[in-house]
C-alpha positions in Angstrom: 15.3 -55.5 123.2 17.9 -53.4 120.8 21.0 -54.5 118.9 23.1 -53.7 121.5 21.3 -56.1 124.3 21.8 -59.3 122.1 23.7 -61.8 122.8 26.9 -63.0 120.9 25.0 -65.8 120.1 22.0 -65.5 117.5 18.7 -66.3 118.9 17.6 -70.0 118.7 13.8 -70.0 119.8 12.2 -67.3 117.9 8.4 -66.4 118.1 7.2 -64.2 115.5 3.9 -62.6 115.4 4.6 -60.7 112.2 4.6 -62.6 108.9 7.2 -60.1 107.2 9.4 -61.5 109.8 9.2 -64.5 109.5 9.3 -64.6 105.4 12.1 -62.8 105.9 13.9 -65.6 108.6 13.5 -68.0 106.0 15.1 -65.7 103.4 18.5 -65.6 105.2 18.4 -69.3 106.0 17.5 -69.2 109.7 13.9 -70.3 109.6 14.9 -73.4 111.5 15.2 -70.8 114.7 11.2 -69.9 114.6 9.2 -72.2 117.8 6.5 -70.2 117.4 4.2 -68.4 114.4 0.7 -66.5 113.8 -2.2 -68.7 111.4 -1.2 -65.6 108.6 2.5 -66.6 108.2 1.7 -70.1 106.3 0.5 -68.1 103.7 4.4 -66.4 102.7 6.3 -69.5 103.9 5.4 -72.7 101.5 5.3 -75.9 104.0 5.6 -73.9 107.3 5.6 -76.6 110.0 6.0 -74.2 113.3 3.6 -74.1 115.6 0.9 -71.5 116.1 1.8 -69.0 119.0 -1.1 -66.7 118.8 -2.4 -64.2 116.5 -1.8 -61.2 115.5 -2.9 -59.3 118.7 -3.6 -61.5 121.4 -1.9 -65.0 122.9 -1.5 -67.2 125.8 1.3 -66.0 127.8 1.6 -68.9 129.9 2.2 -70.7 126.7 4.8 -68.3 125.6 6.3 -68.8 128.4 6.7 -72.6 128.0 8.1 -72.1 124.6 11.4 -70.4 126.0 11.8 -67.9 123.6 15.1 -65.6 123.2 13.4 -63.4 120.6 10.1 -62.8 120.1 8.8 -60.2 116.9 6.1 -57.7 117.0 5.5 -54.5 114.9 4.7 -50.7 116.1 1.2 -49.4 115.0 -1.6 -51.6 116.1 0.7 -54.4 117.8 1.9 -51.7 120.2 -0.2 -52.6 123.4 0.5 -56.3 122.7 4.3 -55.7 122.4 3.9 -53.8 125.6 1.8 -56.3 127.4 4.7 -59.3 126.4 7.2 -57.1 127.2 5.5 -56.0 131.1 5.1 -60.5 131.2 8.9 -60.9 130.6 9.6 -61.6 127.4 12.4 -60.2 125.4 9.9 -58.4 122.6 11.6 -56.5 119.9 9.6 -54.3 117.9 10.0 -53.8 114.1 8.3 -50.3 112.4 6.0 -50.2 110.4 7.6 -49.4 107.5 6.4 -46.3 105.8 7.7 -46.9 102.5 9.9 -49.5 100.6 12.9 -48.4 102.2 11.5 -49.1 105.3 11.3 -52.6 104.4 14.9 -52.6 103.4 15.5 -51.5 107.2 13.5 -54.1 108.8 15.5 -56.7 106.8 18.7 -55.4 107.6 17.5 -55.2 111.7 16.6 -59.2 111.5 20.1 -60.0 109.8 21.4 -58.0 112.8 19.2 -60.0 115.2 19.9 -63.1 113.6 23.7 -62.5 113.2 23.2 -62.8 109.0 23.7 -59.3 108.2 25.9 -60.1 105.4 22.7 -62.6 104.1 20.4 -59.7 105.0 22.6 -57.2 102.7 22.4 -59.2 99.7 18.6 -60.1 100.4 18.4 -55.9 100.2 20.8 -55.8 97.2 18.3 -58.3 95.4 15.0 -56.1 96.0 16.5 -52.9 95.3 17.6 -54.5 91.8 14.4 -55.5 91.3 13.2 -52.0 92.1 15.8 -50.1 89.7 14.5 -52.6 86.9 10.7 -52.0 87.3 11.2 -47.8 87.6 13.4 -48.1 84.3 10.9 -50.7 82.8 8.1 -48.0 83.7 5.9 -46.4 80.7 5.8 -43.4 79.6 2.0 -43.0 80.7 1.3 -43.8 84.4 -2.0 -44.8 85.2 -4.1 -43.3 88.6 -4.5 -46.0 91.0 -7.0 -45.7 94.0 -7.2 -47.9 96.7 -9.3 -49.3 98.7 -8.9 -51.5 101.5 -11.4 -53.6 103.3 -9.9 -55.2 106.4 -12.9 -57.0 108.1 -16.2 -54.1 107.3 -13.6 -51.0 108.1 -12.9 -49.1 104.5 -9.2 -47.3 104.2 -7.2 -46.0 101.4 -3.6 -45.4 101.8 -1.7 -42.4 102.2 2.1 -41.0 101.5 3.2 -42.7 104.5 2.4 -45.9 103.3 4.7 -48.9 101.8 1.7 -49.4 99.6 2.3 -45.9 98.2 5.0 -47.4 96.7 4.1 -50.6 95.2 1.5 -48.4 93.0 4.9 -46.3 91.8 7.0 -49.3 91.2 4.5 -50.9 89.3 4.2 -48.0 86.8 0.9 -45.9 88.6 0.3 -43.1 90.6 -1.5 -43.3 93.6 -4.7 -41.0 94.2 -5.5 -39.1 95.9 -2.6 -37.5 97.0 -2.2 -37.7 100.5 1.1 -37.9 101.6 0.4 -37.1 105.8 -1.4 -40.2 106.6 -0.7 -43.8 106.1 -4.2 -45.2 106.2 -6.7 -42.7 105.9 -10.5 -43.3 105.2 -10.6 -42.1 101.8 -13.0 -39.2 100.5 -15.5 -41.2 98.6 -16.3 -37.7 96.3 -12.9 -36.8 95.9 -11.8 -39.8 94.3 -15.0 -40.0 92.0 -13.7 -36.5 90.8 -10.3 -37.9 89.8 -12.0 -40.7 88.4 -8.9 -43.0 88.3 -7.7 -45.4 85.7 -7.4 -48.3 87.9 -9.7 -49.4 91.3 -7.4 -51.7 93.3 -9.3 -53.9 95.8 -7.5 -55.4 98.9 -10.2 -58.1 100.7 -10.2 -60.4 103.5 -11.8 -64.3 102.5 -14.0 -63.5 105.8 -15.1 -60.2 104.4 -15.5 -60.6 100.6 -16.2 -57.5 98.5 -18.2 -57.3 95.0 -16.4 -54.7 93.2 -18.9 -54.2 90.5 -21.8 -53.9 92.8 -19.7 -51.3 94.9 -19.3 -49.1 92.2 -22.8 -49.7 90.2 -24.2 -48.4 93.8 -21.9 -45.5 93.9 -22.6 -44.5 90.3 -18.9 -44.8 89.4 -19.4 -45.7 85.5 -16.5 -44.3 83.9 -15.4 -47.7 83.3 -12.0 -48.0 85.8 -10.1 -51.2 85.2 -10.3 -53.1 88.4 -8.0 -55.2 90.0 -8.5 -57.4 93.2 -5.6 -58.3 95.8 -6.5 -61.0 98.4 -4.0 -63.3 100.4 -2.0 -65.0 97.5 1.5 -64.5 98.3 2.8 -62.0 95.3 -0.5 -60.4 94.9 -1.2 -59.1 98.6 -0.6 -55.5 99.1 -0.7 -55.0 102.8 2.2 -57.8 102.6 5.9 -56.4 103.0 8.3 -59.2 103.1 10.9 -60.1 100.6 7.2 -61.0 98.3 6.6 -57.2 98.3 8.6 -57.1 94.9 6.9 -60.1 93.2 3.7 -58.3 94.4 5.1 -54.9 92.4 5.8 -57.1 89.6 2.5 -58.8 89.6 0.4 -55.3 89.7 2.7 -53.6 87.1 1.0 -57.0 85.0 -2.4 -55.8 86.0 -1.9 -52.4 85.5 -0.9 -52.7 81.8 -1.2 -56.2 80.5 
């Protein structure tokens, strides 16, 4: 589905398998549309009372189908084979990027106020976070802080590269991201490299299945040059991987961790 196959009419029975989204839906007001949500999107919408439609990569289309949807919300990447295999079962699948960067975000914002028919709530939603951008890169000090890291999603390690939104939480909250590498969004990171750089900050992202002990990590790598070490988890405002309209109290809450 595009922009240009909607209806006149805004959707009214939205499934979303992308928590973004459906932070976002609230956000311009039309939260009440959403029949359908994954167990992850509780955690950005406080009291979320819409049924569970499936997770991130897998549901019952049969049950789907009975909901009715008019829209239903995936992302590109890793949901691409799902979106493909709702789409092949009938169902009017719209697929938001991945965003590569802040901006990216932006976009996807302004694509649901165009889905939804609130672009002019979608507009001022962007107007908002860009303001809150401006004031943390002119609030920046002088000294920035290297940042690396590392992500555990279940046992797989990844660090993030310059095509990632996460690139740019580290810049607006005052850091700079090592290493550089700006071709990849995800890469698995070069344990020896970064122990060469020996950054400032060590900023770990953890699942509550998969819990990581960042001083034993590094005691076992033999990284003692004493990096200040931060952890992300789940919290709305202080999970990275994240990038709904939290993404900017998530900035705000690492430029806090950074140099508080």
């Amino acid at each position: 589905m595009t922009l240009q196959q909607l209806p006149p009419t805004p959707p009214r029975r939205v499934v979303s398998f992308v928590s973004s989204a459906t932070e976002t839906l609230f956000a311009l007001g039309c939260g009440e549309a959403l029949v359908g949500v994954t167990p992850y999107c509780a955690r950005y919408v406080d009291n979320l009372a819409v049924p569970i439609a499936g997770d991130y990569l897998q549901a019952d289309l049969d049950h789907l189908h009975r909901l009715e949807p008019d829209l239903v919300l995936v992302t590109s990447g890793i949901q691409t084979a799902f979106a493909r295999r709702l789409a092949a079962a009938g169902l009017p699948v719209h697929a938001l990027p991945l965003p590569a960067s802040r901006f990216g975000i932006l976009e996807n914002q302004i694509t649901l106020g165009g889905l939804m028919h609130r672009v002019a709530e979608a507009r001022d939603l962007c107007t908002r976070m860009e303001a809150g951008f401006a004031q943390l890169i002119a609030t920046a000090p002088a000294r920035r802080p290297t940042v690396f890291i590392e992500m555990w999603c279940g046992r797989h390690l990844r660090g993030i590269g310059g095509l990632s939104f996460i690139h740019d939480l580290v810049e607006l909250a005052g850091g700079v991201a090592v290493p550089q590498v700006r071709s990849e969004a995800y890469p698995k990171p070069d344990l020896d490299a970064v122990a060469s750089l020996k950054p400032d900050a060590i900023l770990f992202f953890h699942e509550p299945e998969f819990p990581v002990d960042a001083e034993a990590l590094l005691a076992e790598r033999g990284w003692n040059w004493g990096p200040r070490l931060i952890s992300s988890d789940i919290t709305k405002g202080r999970i990275i991987i994240h990038d709904g309209p939290s993404y900017l109290d998530t900035a705000r809450w690492l430029r806090h961790q950074l140099f508080d």
